[in-house]
Every structure is written in C-alpha cells, then in structure tokens.
C-alpha positions in Angstrom: 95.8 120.2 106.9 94.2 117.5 105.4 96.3 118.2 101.6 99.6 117.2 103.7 98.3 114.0 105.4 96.9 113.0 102.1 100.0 114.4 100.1 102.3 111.6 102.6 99.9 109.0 102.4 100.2 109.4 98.5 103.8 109.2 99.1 104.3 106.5 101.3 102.3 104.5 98.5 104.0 105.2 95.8 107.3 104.4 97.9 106.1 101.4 98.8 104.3 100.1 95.2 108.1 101.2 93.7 110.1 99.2 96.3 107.5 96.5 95.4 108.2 96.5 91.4 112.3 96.6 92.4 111.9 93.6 94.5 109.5 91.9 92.0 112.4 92.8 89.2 115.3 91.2 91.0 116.2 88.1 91.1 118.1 86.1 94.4 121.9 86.3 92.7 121.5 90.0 93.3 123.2 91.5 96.2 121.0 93.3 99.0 123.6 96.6 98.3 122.4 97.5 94.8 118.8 96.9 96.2 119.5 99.5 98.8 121.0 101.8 96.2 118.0 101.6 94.1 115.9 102.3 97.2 118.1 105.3 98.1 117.7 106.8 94.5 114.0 105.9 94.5 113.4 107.7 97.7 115.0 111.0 96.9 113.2 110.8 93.1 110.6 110.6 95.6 110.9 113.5 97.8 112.0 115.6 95.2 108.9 115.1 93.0 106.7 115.8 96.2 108.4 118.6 96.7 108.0 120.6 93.3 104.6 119.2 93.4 103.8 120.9 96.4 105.9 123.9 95.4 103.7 124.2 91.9 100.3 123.6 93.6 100.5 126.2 96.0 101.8 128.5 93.4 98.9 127.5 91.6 96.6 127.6 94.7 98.4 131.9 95.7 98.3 133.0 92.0 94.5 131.8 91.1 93.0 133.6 94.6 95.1 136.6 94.2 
C-alpha cells in the first residue's frame, strides 16, 4: 500500500514543480488559455507516464518472484 501513496505523492510533485517551471516561463501578455492548455497536456504526460511506470514495475516486481 505504501508504493501507491508514495507513487501519488511523487506525482503530485512532479505536477506541481512542472506547473511551477510553465508559470516561471510565461510572461503576463500571455493569455490564461494556453496556460491551461499546457497544464492539460502536462497532466495527461503525467498520468500516462505513471501509468506505464507502474505497468513495468509490477511486471518487473511478477516476472522476478515467479
């Protein structure tokens, strides 16, 4: 149980540190829409990484104890 509340914490960090960068990286002219767009994209780069990370650890974690 305690792989899946770390592997969120671990997410919710890296979400937040790239949100960080993107805001740090924009400057006021731009509009609040592409910011949101970038956050959208971030976030499913996000999940999708998580998820094949998971996907290869447990195959990993069922192929190396039989």
């Amino acid at each position: 149980m305690s792989i899946f509340v770390l592997g969120g914490a671990v997410f919710i960090v890296s979400f937040c540190l790239f949100k960080w960068s993107a805001f740090r990286k924009t400057n006021k002219d731009q509009s609040w829409l592409k910011l949101s767009i970038v956050g959208i994209v971030d976030y499913l780069i996000l999940v999708v990484g998580t998820l094949f990370t998971g996907i290869l650890f447990m195959t990993m974690y069922t192929i190396s104890h039989g």
